[in-house]
N, CA, C and O atoms as a Tripos MOL2 file, in Angstrom:
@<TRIPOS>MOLECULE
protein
  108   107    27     0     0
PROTEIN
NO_CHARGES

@<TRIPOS>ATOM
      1 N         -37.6900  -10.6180   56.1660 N.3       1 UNK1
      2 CA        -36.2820  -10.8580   55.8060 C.3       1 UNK1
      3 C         -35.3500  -10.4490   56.9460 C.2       1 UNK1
      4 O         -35.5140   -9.5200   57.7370 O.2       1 UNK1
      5 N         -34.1400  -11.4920   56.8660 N.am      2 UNK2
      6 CA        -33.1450  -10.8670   58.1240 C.3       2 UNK2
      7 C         -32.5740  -10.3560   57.7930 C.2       2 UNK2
      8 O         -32.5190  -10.5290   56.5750 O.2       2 UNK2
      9 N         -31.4970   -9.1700   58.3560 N.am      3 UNK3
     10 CA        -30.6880   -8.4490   57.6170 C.3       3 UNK3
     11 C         -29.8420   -8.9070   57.4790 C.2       3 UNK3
     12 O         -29.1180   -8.3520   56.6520 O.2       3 UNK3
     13 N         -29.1700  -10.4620   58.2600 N.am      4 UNK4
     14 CA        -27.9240  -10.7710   57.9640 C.3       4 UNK4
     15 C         -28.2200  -11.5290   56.8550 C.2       4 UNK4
     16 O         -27.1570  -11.8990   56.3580 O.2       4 UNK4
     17 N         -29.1210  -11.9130   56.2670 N.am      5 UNK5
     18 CA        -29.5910  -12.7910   55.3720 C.3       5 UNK5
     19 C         -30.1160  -12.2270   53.8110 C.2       5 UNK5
     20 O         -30.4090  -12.7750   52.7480 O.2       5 UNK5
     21 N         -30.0620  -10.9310   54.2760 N.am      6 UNK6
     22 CA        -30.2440   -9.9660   53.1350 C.3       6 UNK6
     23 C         -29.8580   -9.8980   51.7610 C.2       6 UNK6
     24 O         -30.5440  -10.0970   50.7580 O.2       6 UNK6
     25 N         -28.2870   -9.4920   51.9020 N.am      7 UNK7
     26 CA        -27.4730  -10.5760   50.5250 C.3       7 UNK7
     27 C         -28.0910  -11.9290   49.8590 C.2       7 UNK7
     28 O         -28.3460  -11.9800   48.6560 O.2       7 UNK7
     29 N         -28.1930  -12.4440   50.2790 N.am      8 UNK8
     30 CA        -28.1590  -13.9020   50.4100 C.3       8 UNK8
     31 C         -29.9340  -14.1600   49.6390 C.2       8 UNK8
     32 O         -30.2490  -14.9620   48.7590 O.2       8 UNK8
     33 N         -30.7080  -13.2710   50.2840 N.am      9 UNK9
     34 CA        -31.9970  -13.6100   49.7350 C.3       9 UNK9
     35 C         -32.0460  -12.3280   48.5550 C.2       9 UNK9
     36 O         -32.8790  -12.4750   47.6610 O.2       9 UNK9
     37 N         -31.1980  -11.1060   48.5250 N.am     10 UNK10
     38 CA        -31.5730  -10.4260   46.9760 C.3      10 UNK10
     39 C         -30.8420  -11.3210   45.9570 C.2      10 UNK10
     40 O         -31.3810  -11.6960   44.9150 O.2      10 UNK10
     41 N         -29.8980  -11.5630   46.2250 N.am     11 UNK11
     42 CA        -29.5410  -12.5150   44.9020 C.3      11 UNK11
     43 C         -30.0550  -13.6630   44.5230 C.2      11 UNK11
     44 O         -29.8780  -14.0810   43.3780 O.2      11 UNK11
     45 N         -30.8500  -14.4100   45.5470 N.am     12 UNK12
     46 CA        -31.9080  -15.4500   44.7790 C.3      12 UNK12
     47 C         -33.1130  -14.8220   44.2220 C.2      12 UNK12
     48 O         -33.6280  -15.3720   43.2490 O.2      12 UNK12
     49 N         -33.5790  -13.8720   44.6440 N.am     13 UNK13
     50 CA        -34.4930  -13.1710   44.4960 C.3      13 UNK13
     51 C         -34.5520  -12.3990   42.5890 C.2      13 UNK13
     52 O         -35.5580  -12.2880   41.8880 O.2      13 UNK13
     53 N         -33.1720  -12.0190   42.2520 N.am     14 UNK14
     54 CA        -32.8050  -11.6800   41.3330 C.3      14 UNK14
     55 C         -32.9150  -13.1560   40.2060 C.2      14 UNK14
     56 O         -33.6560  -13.2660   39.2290 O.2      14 UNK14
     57 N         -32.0720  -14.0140   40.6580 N.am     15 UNK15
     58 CA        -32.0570  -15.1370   39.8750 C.3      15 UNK15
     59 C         -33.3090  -15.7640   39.6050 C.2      15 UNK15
     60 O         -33.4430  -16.1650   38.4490 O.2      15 UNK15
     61 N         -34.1740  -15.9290   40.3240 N.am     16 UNK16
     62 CA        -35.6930  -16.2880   40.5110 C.3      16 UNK16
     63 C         -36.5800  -15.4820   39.5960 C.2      16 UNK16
     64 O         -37.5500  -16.0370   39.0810 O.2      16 UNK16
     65 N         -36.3070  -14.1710   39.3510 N.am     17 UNK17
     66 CA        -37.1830  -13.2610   38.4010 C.3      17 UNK17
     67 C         -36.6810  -13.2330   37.2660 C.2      17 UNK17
     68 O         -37.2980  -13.1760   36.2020 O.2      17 UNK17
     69 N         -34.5680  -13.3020   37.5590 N.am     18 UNK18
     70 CA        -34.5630  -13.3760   35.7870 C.3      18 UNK18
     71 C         -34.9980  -15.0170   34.9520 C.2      18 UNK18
     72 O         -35.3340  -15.1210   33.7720 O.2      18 UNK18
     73 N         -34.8740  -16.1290   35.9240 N.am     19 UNK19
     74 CA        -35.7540  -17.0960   35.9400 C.3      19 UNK19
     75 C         -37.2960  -17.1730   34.8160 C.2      19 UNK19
     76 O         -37.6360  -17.6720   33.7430 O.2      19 UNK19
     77 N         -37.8470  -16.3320   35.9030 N.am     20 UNK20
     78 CA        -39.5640  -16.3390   35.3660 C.3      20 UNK20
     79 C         -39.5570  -15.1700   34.4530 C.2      20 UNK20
     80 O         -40.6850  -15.0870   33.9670 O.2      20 UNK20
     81 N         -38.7480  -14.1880   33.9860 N.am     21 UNK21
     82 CA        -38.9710  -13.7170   33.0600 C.3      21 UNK21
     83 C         -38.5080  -14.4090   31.6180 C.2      21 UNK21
     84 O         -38.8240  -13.8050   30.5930 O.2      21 UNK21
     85 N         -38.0490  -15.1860   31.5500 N.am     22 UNK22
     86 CA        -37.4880  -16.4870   30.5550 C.3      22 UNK22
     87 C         -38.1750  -17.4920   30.7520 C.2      22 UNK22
     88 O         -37.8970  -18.4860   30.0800 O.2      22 UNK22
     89 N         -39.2020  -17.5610   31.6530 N.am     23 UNK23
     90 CA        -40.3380  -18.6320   31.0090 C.3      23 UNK23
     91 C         -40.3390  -19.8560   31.6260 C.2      23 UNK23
     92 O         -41.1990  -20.7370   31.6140 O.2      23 UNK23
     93 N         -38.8920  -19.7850   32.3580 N.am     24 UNK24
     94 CA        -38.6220  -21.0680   32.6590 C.3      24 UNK24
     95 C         -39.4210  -21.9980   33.7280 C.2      24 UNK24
     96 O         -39.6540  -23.2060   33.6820 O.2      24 UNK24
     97 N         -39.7700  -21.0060   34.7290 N.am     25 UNK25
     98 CA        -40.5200  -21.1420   36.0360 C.3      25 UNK25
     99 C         -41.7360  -20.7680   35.9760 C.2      25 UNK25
    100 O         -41.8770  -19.6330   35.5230 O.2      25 UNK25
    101 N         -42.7780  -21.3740   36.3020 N.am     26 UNK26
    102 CA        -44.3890  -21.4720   35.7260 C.3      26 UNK26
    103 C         -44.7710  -21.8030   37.3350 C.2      26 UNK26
    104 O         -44.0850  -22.4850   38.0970 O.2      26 UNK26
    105 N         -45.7780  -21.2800   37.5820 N.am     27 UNK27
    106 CA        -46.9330  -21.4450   38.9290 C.3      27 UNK27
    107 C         -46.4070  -20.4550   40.0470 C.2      27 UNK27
    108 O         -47.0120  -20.3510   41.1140 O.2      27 UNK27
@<TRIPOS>BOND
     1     1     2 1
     2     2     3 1
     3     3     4 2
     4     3     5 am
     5     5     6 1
     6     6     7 1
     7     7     8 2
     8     7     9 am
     9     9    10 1
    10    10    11 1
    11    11    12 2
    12    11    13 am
    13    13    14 1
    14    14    15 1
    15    15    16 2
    16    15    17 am
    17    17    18 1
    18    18    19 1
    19    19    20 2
    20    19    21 am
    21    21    22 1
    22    22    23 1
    23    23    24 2
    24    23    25 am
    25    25    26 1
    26    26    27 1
    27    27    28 2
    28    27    29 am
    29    29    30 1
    30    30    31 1
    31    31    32 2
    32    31    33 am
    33    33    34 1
    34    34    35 1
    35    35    36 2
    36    35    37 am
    37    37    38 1
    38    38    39 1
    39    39    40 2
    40    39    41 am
    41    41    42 1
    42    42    43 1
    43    43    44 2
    44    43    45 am
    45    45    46 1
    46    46    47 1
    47    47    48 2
    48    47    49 am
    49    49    50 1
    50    50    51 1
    51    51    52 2
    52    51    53 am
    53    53    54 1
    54    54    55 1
    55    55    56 2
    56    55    57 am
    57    57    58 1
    58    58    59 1
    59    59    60 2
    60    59    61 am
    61    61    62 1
    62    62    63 1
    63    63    64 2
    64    63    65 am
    65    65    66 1
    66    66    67 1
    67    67    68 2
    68    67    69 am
    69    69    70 1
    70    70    71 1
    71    71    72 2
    72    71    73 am
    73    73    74 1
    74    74    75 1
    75    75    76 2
    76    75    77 am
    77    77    78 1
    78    78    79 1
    79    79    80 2
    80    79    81 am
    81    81    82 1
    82    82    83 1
    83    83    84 2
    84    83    85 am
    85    85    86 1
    86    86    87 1
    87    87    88 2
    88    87    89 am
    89    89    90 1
    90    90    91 1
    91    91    92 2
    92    91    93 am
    93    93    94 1
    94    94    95 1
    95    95    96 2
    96    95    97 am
    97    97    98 1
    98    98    99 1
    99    99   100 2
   100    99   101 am
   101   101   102 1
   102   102   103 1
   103   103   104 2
   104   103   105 am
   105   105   106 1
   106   106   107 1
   107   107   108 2
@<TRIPOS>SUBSTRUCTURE
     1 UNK1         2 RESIDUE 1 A UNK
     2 UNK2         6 RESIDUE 1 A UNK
     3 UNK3        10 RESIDUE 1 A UNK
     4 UNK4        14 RESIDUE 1 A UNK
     5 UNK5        18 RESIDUE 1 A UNK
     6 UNK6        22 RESIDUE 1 A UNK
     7 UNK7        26 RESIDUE 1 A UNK
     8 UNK8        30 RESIDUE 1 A UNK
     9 UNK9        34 RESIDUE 1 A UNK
    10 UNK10       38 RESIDUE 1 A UNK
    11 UNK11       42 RESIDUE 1 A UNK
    12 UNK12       46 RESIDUE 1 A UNK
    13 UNK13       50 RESIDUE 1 A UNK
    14 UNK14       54 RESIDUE 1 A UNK
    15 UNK15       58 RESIDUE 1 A UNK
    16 UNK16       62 RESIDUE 1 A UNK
    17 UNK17       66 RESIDUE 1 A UNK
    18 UNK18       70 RESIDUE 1 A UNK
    19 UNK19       74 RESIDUE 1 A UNK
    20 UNK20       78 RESIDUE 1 A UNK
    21 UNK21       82 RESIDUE 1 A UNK
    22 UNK22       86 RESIDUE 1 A UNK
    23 UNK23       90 RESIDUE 1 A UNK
    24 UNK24       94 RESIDUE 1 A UNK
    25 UNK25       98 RESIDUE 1 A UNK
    26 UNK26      102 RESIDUE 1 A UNK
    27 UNK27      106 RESIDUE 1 A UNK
């Protein structure tokens, strides 16, 4: 990870898990 990119990848990162914890995202 870059650090200027840091932001940017925890908040997909967040959205992505609350994502797959709702089932929605499979594989």
């Amino acid at each position: 990870m870059s650090a200027k990119g840091l932001p940017e990848t925890t908040a997909y990162v967040r959205i992505t898990r609350h994502c797959w914890q709702q089932g929605k995202i499979e594989g």
